[in-house]
N, C-alpha and C positions, 0 to 999 in steps of 0.2 A: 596692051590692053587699052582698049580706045574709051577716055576718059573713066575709067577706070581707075582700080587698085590695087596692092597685092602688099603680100608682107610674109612672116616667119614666126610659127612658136617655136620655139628652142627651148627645152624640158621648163616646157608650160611654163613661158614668158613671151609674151609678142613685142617680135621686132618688126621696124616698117624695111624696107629694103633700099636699093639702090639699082638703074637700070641701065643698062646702056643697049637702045634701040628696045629689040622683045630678048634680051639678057638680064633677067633679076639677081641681084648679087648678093651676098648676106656674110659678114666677115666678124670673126669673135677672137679672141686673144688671151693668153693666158689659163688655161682652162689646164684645170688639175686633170688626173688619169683617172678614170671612170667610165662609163655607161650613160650616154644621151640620146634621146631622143626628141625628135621634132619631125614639125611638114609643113607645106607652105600653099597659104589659100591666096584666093582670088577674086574680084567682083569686075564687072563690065558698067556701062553706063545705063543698063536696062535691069539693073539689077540680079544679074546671076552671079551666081556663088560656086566655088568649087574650091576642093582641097585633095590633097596628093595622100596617100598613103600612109602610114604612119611612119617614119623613117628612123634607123637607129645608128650611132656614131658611138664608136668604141676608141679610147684614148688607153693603150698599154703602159703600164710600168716600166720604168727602165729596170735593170740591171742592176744592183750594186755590186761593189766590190770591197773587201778589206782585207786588210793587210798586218799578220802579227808578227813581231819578232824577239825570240829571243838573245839577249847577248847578241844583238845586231844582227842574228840569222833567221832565216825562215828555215829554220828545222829543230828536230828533236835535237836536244844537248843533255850531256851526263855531266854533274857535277858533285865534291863532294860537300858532305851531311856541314854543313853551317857556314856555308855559302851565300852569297846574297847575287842577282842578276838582275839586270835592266830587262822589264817587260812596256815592251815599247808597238804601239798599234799605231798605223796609219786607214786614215777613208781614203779609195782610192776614187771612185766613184759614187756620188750619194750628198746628202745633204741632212747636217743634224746630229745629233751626241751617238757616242760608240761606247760600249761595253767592255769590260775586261773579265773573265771570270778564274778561277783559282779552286779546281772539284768541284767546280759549280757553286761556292762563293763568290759573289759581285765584290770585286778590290778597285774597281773605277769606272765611272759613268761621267762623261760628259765630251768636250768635243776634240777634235783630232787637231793633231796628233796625241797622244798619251803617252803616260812614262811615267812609268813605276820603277823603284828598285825593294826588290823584294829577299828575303832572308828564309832559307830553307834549311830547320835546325832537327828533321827528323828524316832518316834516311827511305826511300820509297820512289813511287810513282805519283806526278801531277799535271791531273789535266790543265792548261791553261786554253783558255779561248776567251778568243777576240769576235764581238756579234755587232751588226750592225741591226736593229729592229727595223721590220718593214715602215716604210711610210706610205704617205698618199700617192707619193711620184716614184718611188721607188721599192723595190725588191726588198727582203731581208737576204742578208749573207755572214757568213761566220767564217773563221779562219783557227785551228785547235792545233798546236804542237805539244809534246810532254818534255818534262823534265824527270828527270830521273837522276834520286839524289844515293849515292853512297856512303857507306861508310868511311871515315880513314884511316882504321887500323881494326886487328883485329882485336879477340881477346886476349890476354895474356895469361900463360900457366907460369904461377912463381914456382910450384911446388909438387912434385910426384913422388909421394913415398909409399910405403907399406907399415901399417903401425900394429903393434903387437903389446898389447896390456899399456897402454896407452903411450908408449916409446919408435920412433921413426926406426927402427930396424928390420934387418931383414929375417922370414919365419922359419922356424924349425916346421920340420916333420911333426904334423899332427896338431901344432898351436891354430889356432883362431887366430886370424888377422883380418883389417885395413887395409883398400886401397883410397887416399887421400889425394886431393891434389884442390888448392889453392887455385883460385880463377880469381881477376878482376879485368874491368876495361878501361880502356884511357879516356874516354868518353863518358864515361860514368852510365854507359847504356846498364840496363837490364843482359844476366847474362840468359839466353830464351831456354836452351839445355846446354846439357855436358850427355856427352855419346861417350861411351865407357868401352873399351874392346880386351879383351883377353883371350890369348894367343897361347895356344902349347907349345912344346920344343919341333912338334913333328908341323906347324904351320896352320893348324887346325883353331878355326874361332871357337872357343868355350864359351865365350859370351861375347855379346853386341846389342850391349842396347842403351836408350835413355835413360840415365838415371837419377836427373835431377830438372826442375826448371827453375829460373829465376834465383839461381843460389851461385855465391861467391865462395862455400866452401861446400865441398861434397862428399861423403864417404860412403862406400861398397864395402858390405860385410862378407866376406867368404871365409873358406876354412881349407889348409891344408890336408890332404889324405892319398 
């Protein structure tokens, strides 16, 4: 441009440039991931004016990554009912605080690595995920294993009898009776039912069903005939 000018807006800011011979050059740095736009004008020594097109410049996101583990693994684990594990998350990729969630309870927010050790006192299924929230420069990602907690024993039957006028014996022909039986757990859980079955001599179920829920002592009235 023979005594001339030239320069750059860049999302509507003007920069002056830099030239080497008729090569205008325009250089920027650090610039977050987004959507820009700019063009770049021009004058001559006679005074004309020109400008280019309106031009647009796309900066993508990166990628994150993250990383959960439980008990040092990256997979689902069984363990039993009052238990405690290390829930442990690394950012693999990314910049900024990580998430830990527990059925979608928040049990830790800030930055990596993280380490929980956590206590699982009721037997089931639990989501755990590891999130990383989107940022400016970066992707959101997330990482979810379950746990899955057992029991450690089951219920216990102290007691099976048959009661007759309120005595643990066995029934004559044509008496009314009891079948009794005694349940507790070692865990002090809730017993949830007792399944009751009765069996004739020929192999045939006479009965099968549920007869109680949430109860440590149970009794089935029938009658002999």
């Amino acid at each position: 441009i023979e005594a001339g000018s030239a320069g750059i807006e860049f999302n509507s800011i003007n920069y002056s440039i830099s030239n080497i011979s008729d090569i205008y050059l325009f250089n920027t740095t650090n610039l977050p991931a987004g959507s820009y736009q700019y063009y770049w004008w021009a004058n001559d020594s006679e005074g004309n004016y020109n400008t280019t097109a309106m031009q647009y410049y796309t900066i993508a996101k990166n990628a994150s990554q993250i990383f959960l583990y439980l008990n040092n693994t990256r997979e689902n684990i069984t363990i039993t009912k009052g238990s405690s594990i290390e829930i442990n998350s690394t950012l693999q990729i990314g910049k900024g605080s990580i998430q830990i969630y527990l059925n979608n309870s928040l049990i830790y927010e800030g930055s990596s690595p993280a380490k929980n050790l956590t206590a699982f006192n009721t037997a089931g299924a639990y989501n755990i995920t590891a999130a990383y929230p989107q940022t400016q420069n970066y992707t959101g990602s997330s990482e979810t294993w379950f746990v899955n907690v057992v029991q450690n024993s089951a219920p216990i039957i102290h007691e099976n009898s048959t009661v007759v006028n309120n005595s643990a014996k066995l029934p004559k022909f044509g008496e009314n009776f009891f079948f009794q039986v005694n349940l507790s757990d070692i865990e002090n859980d809730s017993i949830i039912f007792v399944n009751f079955t009765l069996t004739s001599p020929n192999g045939t179920k006479v009965i099968d069903n549920i007869i109680g829920s949430n109860s440590t002592i149970s009794n089935y009235a029938i009658w002999n005939s």
